[in-house]
Structures are given as structure tokens and as C-alpha cells.
N, C-alpha and C positions, 0 to 999 in steps of 0.2 A: 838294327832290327827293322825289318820295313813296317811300315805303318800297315794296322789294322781299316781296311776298308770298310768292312762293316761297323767296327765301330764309331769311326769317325762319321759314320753317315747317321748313329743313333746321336750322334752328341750336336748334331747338326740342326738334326729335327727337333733333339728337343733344347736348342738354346734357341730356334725359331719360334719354337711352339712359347718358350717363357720370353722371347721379345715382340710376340704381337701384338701390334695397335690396339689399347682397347679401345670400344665403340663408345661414341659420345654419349653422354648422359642428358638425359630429361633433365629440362629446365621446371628447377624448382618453384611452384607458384603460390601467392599469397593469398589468403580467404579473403580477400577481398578482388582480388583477378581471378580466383576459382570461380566463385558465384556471378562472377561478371561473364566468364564463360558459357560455364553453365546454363546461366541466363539467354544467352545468344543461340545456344543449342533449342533450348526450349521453345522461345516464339521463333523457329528459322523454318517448320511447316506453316505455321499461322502466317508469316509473310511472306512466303510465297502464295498462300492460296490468295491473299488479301493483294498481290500485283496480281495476278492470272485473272481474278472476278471483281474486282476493284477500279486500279491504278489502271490497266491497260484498257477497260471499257472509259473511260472517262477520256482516255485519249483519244479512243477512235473516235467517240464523240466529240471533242473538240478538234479532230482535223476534218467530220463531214461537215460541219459547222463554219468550216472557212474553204469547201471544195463542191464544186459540181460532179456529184460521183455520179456515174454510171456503171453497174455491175458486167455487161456486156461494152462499153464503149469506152470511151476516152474521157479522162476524170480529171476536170479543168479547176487550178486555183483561180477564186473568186473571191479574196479575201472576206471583207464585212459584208459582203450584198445578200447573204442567206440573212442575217441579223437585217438591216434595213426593209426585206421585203417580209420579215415578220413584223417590223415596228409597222409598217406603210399598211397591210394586208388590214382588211374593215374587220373579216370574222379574228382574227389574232387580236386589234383592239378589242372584239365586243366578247373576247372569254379571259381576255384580262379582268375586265372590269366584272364581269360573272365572277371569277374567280375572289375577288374582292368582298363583291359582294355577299356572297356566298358565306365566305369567313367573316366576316362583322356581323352578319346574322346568328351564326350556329356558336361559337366561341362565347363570346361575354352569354349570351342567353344558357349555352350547356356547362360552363364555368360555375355563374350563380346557380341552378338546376342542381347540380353533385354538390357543392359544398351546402346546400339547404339540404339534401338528402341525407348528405354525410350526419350534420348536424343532427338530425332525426332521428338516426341511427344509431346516434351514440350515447344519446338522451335515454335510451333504453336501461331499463335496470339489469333486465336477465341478458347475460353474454350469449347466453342460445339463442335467443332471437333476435341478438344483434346478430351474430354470426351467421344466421338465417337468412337475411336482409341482405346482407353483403351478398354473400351467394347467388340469391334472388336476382338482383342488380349485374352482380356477374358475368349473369350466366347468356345474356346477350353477346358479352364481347368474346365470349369464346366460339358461338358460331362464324360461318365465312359469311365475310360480304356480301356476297354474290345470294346467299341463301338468303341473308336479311334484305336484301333487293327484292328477292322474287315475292318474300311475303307481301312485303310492302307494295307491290302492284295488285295483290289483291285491296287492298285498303284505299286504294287510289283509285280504285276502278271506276269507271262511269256507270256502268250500269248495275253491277254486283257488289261497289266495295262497300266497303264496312260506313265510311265517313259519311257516304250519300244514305246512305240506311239510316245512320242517326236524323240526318237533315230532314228524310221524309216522314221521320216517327213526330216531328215536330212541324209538318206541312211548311218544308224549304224547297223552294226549288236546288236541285241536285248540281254538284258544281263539277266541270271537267278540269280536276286537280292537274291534271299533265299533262293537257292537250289547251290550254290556254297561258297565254303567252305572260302574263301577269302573276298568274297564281302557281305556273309549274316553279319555279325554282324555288320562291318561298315554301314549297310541300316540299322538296326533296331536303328545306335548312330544318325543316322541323323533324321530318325522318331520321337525321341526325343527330336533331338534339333530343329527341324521345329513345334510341337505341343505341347511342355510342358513352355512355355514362357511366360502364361500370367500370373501368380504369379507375377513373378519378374518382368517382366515391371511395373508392377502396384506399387510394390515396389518402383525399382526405381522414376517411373514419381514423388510417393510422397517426394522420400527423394531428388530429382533435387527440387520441387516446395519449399522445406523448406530451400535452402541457396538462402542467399537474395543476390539480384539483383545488390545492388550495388556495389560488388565483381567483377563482369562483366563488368560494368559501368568503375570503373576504371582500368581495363586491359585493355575495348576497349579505354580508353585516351590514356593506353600507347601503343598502336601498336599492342595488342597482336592479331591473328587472333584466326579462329576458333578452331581448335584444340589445339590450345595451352591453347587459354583460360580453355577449360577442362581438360587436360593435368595438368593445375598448380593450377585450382580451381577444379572443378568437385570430379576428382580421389581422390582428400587429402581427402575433406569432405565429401566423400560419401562410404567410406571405413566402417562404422558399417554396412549401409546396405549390404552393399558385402559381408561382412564377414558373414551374415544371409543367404544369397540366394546360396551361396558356398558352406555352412555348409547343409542345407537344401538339397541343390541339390546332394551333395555328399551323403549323407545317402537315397537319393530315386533311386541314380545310382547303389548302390552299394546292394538295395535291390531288383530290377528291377525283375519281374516274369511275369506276368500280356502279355508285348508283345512276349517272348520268349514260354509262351503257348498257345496263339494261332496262331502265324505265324510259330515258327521254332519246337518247340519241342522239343528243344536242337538242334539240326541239322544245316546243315548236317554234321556227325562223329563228334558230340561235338563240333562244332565250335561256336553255339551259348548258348551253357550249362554255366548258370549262376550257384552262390548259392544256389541262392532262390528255382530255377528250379532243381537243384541237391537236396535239402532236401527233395522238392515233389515227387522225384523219388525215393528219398529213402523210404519216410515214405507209398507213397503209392504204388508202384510198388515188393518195394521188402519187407515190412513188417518191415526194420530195422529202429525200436524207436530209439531205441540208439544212432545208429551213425547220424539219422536224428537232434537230440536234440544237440549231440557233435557238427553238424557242423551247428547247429544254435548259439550254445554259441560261438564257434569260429568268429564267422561273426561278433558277437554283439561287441568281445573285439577288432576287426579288425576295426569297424566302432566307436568305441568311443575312440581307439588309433588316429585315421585319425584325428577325430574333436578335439579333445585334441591339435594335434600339429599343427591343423589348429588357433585355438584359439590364441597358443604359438605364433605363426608366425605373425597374425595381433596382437600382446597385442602392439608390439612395436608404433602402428601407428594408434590404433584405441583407442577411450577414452569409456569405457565403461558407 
């Protein structure tokens, strides 16, 4: 009998159809390689945005740093000589040492300044007008820079500000806060330490509110007065905070630009020419990348030198 054609082409198709390869299977994974996943999914916008506005500005600055760039010309490597003609250059010496100064001024003085205010603060009975205070104190660090600049050149002013007004209500003669080469940068550390404080108060009030009470309690059984009481409690346990507000404060003293462009300018004769304000001089006045990049990586190794052996210093006494 001959063979059925048709059929044999159904019996064809479907012993094809029941020997197809089935397709691989997903690899089974374990909660702890899921979440590891997962995880990788999660921060993989954050690290990209963090190379794109990060990792790749840091490089261009460390190859203008070691190049004679020209945007139109021919962009010669020059290894260390950007670095050398910062360390050589007179004004790059004389807003190091500004820069220095500067922060030895404003830090330990606005340091002690918040934690005496904190203290003050907290001594209060009523929470609303502790809360009040805080606020108070606050509400400085939430305006911009730039606005707390502009105020503060009225108060500096020679002929209108506030300071010379007190001076003459008491027959002084009037001082040119920012036009004399002695007294401008000491005006711009006090500016500081009277308007950058509410951070750290707030700091502190919280880390006063977190040692308990009865600390206190039995120092005032034994006799202790006020200062002492802080003096033997206070300062031991409130030493992690400090060493934040320290650290903190030093790396925003030691970057400080914002009031020295628009009160001084560097002025008068470099007396108030920080870093910050010498790289903008560099990069935009005189065109030089180079040395503007050398003498921002310079700053950078100068400020995480500072906090390193700020770190070092409190390790002995502070529990991290």
C-alpha cells in the first residue's frame, strides 16, 4: 500500500515539534548574589554621574597640572614646572601663608565661640526657646555667601559702616577695615567667626543634649561648679563632635574665596590673597591652566595633610 504523504509529513512535524531543543534556563541565584545584584543596579546611575562630574574633572586637572596647554596652540608636556613655578612665584608664597593664617585665626576662636553658645543654649529650661536660638543662630548659614559679603561691606565701610559709627559715638578716630594692609584680613577672620556658627552650634546643642544628665547630677553632689562641671564632663564626651566641626571648619578656612572677591580682591598689596583667590587669578586673569591646576592639587595635599594629622591628634581621645 503506498505510503500516506500527508500523513507522514504530520508525523514528521510533530515528532519535530516534541524533539525541539528546549531553551536554556536562568541561572538560579542566591539572596545573597541577588542583593549583591541588585545593589550594583542601584548605585550604577550614581557612578556614573560621580566619573562624568568627579573622577574625569580631577583628571583633567591633574594632566593641566603637568601640560602647557594652549586652547588654540600646541600643548607642550612640562612635567613638574607648573608645580615649581607655584612653589617659586612670591604672591602663591604670600596666600599660602594668608591662607594659614587665616585658619588659625577663624577655627579655634569660632570652635570655642559655638560650643560656648551651644552650652547657653542648652542651659535653658524652656525647649521653645532653646529651639528658638538654634534657629536664631541658624538662620545665617542658610543665606548665600555672596549675600553675607555684600552685608558685611556695608559694616566695613569707611565712611558709612556700622564699626566706624560705633568708633565715632565714643570720639575714635575711624579705621579703614579693608583698605589697610594690617587690619583687612583680620576683619574678613572676624566676619567669619561672627556669621559662620550656625552649623556648629546646632551640632553641638545636639551632641550636649545626648550626655545624660545624671553626669551632672552627681558632680553638682560633689561640689563641682560650673565650669568645671564642663571642663571634666562636657569637653571628654563631646570630643567626636569637635573633632567634626574642626575638621570641617578647617577645610572651609582654608578654601575661603567667596568673601575675599567681593570685599578685598586680594588687597591691599596681597594682604588679603588667599589660594582659592590666587588660582582665580591665575586661571582667569592670566590664562595660566597649569599653574592654576598645580596650585589647586597643592592645596588639596595641604588640606587632607591638615586633616590626617588632625584625625591623628584626636585618635588618642576620641572613640570613633
Amino acid at each position: 500500500m503506498p505510503p500516506n504523504n500527508m500523513t507522514d509529513r504530520v508525523d514528521k512535524i510533530g515528532t519535530g515539534w516534541r524533539q525541539r531543543p528546549k531553551s536554556i534556563p536562568w541561572p538560579r541565584l542566591t539572596n545573597a548574589q541577588s542583593e549583591t545584584l541588585w545593589g550594583f543596579l542601584l548605585i550604577a546611575p550614581f557612578m556614573v554621574l560621580f566619573v562624568i562630574f568627579v573622577l574625569l574633572p580631577y583628571g583633567m586637572v591633574i594632566w593641566l597640572s603637568i601640560v602647557d596647554w594652549h586652547p588654540r596652540g600646541v600643548t607642550e608636556y612640562v612635567g613638574l614646572q607648573n608645580y615649581a613655578d607655584v612653589i617659586e612665584m612670591p604672591s602663591a608664597q604670600k596666600s599660602m601663608v594668608n591662607s594659614f593664617y587665616y585658619t588659625f585665626m577663624v577655627v579655634p576662636i569660632s570652635t570655642a565661640l559655638s560650643l560656648l553658645t551651644a552650652i547657653l543654649i542648652v542651659s535653658l529650661r524652656s525647649s521653645s526657646m532653646r529651639g528658638f536660638f538654634q534657629a536664631a543662630f541658624y538662620l545665617p548659614g542658610v543665606i548665600s555667601g555672596l549675600a553675607v559679603a555684600i552685608i558685611w561691606r556695608f559694616v566695613f565701610d569707611f565712611h558709612v559702616g556700622v564699626l566706624n559709627y560705633f568708633l565715632s559715638v565714643v570720639n575714635l578716630e575711624p579705621v579703614n577695615w579693608l583698605g589697610n594692609i594690617y587690619s583687612a584680613l583680620p576683619s574678613l577672620a572676624g566676619m567669619a567667626i561672627l556669621s559662620s556658627n550656625g552649623v556648629a552650634i546646632i551640632i553641638f546643642c545636639a551632641a550636649l543634649l545626648s550626655i545624660p544628665s545624671s553626669l551632672y547630677d552627681a558632680a553638682s553632689v560633689d561640689g563641682a561648679a560650673f565650669w568645671r562641671k564642663h571642663w571634666s564632663i562636657t569637653l571628654p564626651l563631646l570630643t567626636p563632635a569637635m573633632l567634626y566641626v574642626i575638621v570641617v571648619s578647617t577645610l572651609g578656612a582654608l578654601q575661603v574665596f567667596v568673601p575675599i572677591y567681593v570685599l578685598t580682591r586680594g588687597g591691599p598689596v596681597h594682604s588679603t590673597i588667599t589660594v582659592g583667590y590666587y588660582i582665580y587669578n591665575q586661571l582667569i586673569f592670566y590664562a595660566n591652566s597649569g599653574t592654576a591646576a598645580a596650585a589647586g592639587l597643592l592645596l588639596l595635599v595641604a588640606t587632607v595633610g591638615f586633616t590626617v594629622f588632625q584625625f591623628r591628634r584626636f585618635s588618642q581621645v576620641v572613640e570613633f
